[in-house]
N, C-alpha and C positions, 0 to 999 in steps of 0.2 A: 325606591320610589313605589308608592300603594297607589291602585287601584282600584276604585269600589264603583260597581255595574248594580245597577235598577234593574232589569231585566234580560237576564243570560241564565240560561238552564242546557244542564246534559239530557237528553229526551233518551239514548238509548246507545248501545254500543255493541259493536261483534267479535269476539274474540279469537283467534288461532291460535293453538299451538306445536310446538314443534315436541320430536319424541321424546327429550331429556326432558320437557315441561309436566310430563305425567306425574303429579304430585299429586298423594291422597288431600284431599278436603279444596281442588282447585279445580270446576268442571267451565271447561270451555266453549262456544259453539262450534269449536271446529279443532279437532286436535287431527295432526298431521303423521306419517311416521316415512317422510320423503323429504331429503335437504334439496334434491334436485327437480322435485317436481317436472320431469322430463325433457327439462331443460338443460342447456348443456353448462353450466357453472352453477356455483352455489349464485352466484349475486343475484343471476338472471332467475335462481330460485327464491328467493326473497323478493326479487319484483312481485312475481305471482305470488305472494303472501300477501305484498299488499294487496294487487288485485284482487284476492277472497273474499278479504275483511270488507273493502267496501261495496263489492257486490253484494257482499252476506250484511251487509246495515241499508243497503238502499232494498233490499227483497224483505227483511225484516220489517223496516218502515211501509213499506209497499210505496218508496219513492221513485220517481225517476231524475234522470242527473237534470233535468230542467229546473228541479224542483230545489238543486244546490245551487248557491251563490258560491260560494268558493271551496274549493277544497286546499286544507291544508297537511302539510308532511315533513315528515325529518328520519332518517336514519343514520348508518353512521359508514354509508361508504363514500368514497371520494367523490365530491361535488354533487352530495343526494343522488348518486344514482340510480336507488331504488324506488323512491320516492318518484322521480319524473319520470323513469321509465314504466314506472303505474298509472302516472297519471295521464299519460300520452294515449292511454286508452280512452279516456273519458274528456267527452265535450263538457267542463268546467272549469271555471276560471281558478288558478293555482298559484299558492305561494307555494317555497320551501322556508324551513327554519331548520336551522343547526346551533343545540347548545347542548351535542353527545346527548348523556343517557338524560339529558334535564330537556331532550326536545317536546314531550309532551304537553309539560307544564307551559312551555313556549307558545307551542301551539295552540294551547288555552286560552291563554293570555292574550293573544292576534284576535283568535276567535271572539272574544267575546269585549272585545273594542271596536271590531267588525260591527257586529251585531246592537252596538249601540249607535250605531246609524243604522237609521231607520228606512234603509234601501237594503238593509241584508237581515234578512229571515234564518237562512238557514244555512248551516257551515259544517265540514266533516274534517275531525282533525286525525288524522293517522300517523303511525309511527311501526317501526317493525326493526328488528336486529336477527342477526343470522349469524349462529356459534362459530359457523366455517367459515363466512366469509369476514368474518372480525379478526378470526384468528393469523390469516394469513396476512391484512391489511396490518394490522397492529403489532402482531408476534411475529412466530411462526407458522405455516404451513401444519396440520397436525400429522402429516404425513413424515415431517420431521421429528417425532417424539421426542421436543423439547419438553423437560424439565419445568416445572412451575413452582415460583413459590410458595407457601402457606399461604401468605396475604393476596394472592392473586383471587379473581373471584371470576367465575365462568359464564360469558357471554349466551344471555339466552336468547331460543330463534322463536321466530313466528309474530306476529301482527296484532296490533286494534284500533279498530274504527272507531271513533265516537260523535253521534251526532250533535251538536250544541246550536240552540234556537233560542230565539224570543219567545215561544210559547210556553207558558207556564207548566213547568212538570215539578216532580217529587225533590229532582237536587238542583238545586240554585247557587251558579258559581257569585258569590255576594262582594269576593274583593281577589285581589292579586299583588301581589310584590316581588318588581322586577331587581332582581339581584345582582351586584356590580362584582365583577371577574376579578377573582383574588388568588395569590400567590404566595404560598410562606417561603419559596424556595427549596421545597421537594422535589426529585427530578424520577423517582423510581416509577414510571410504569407500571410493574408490575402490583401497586399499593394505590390504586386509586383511591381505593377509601381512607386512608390516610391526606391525599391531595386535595380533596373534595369536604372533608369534615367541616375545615376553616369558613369555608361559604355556606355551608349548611347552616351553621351557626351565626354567621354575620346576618343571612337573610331573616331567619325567625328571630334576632334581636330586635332587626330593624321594623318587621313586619310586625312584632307586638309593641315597637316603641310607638309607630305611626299610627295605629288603630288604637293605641291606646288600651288596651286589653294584656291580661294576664295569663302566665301557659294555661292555667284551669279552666279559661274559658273555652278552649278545645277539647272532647270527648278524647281525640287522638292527634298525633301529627307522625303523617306517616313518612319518610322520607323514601327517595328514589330505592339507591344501589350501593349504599357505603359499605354494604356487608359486615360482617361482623366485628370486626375490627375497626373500622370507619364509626359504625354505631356507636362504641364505646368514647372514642377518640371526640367526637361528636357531643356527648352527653359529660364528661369531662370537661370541654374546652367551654361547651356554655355557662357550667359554673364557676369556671376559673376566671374565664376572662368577661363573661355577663354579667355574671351574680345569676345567673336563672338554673334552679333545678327542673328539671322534669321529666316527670317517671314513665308518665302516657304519650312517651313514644315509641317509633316501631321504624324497622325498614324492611319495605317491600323484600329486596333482596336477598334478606337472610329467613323471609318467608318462606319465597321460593327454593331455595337451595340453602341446604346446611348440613351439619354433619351427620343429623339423625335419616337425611333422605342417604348419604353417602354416595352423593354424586359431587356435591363442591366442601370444599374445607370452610373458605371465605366467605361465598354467598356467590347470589344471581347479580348480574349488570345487562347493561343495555337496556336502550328507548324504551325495551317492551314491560321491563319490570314493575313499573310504580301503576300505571295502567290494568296492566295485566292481575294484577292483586286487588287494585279498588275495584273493578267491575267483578269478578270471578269471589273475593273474601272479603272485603273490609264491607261494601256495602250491603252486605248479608249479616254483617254482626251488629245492625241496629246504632250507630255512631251515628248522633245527630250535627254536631262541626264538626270538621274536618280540615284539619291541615294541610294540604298537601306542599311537599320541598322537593321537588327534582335535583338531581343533584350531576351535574354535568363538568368531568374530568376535561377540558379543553386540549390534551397534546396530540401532535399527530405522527405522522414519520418520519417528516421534516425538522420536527422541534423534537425529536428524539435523535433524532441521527446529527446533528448541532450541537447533542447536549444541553439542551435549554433546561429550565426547571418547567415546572407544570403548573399551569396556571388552573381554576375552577371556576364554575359559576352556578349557580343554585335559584331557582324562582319560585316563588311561594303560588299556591290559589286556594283561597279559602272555599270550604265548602259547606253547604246547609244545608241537611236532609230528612224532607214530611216525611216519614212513612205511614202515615194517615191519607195520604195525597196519593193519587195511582193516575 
């Protein structure tokens, strides 16, 4: 299902990061080198991640929370608990969304169906992951020095804010394509980008079949988290099973992490990746559309410990950006 908004722009966004995020050519507004920010668990340290990012986007804007109509959030611990326990701080009205590492593109999506009602001005959609506290929820504890496979790809920490309005700014989210949860029957965990590829590719089929447009009418399409192995699998399965080649794509996640940083094998995952590279790189390299595909693995501990196979789900949000325009 496509979505095309008249009047929704990103105005500005804050970024954190946490201390494996130090990657040359990625400058953040806020880089961290504490999981616990004096807190006594990793989660409750990710709370205050979010809390940074949106105090570091409302001091930026020089807003006050009066001035937000909703805030919205996703991370990826049990029943958003980072997400409400951030936002328990701030007098504004709050959704959550959860669709894993594809929560931002989510949170887009709300936002800016929001905002064509014409009773909401202004929206802050945030997202954050935390390497510790994923690792324990989903794996292991790393205190266990479990083993990883190749394909495995390394949950990154830290948070972003981003403001999305009806006032005309430089990027203009122009449409969106909400993507339907899909299954080939993979059950490995440790291969999300392998589980996740099939949706990557159903949504950009469906989202160029609906709009009517061709892969070349995007500068780029940048995907979530499929890491390096998912990208391939990804670029592959679009031609086999679409008919579509395309060359001008990219994942965030093998941005951020790859073998040449020699911190992940596979790449970066988590809510904060796809985010954390448009604001910090892609919109610094002059890319007038823009693709964006969140790419969100669906299993949890429940449907791992069951045995289940692993379901995906993936949301497109187009993007259009003046750089004439300030």
């Amino acid at each position: 299902m496509t979505l095309n908004f008249k009047n929704v722009y990103i105005k500005n966004a804050y970024t954190l990061l946490g201390r494996n995020e130090y990657v040359e050519g990625i400058k953040a507004d806020e880089s961290l080198n504490d999981y616990y920010l004096d807190e006594k668990c990793f989660e409750m340290g990710e709370v205050d991640y979010q809390v940074k990012t949106l105090n570091g986007l409302l001091k930026k804007e020089k807003l006050k929370e009066k001035d937000i109509d909703v805030l919205i959030g996703g991370d990826l611990q049990n029943q958003l608990f980072a997400t409400y326990y951030a936002n328990r701080k701030f007098d504004i009205s709050s959704l959550g969304v959860y669709s894993a590492c594809a929560s931002f593109n989510e949170g887009l999506i709300f936002a800016s169906s929001l905002l064509e009602n014409q009773k909401v001005n202004n929206v802050i959609v945030t997202v954050s992951s935390h390497n510790l506290a994923s690792e324990k929820q989903f794996r292991f504890p790393i205190e266990y020095g479990a083993l990883k496979k190749k394909v495995c790809t390394f949950t990154s920490t830290g948070s972003v804010s981003a403001l999305v309005t009806n006032k005309k700014t430089n990027i203009k989210i122009e449409s969106s394509t909400i993507g339907k949860v899909t299954d080939i029957g993979y059950s490995d965990a440790n291969n999300m980008g392998a589980c996740m590829a099939p949706s990557a590719a159903k949504t950009i089929y469906e989202h160029l079949k609906e709009t009517n447009r061709t892969p070349d009418y995007y500068d780029l399409i940048l995907t979530g988290d499929l890491g390096i192995y998912g990208i391939k699998i990804l670029q592959e399965y679009l031609e086999k099973e679409y008919k579509l080649k395309i060359n001008e794509i990219k994942d965030a996640g093998v941005m951020l992490f790859n073998k040449e940083s020699g911190r992940s094998i596979a790449g970066g995952s988590g809510p904060l990746c796809l985010p954390l590279i448009l604001f910090t790189k892609i919109l610094k390299e002059k890319y007038k559309k823009i693709l964006l595909v969140g790419t969100g693995s669906l299993h949890s501990k429940l449907s791992t410990n069951i045995n289940e196979s692993i379901p995906s789900v993936s949301h497109a949000v187009s993007l259009e950006v003046n750089y004439d325009l300030h």
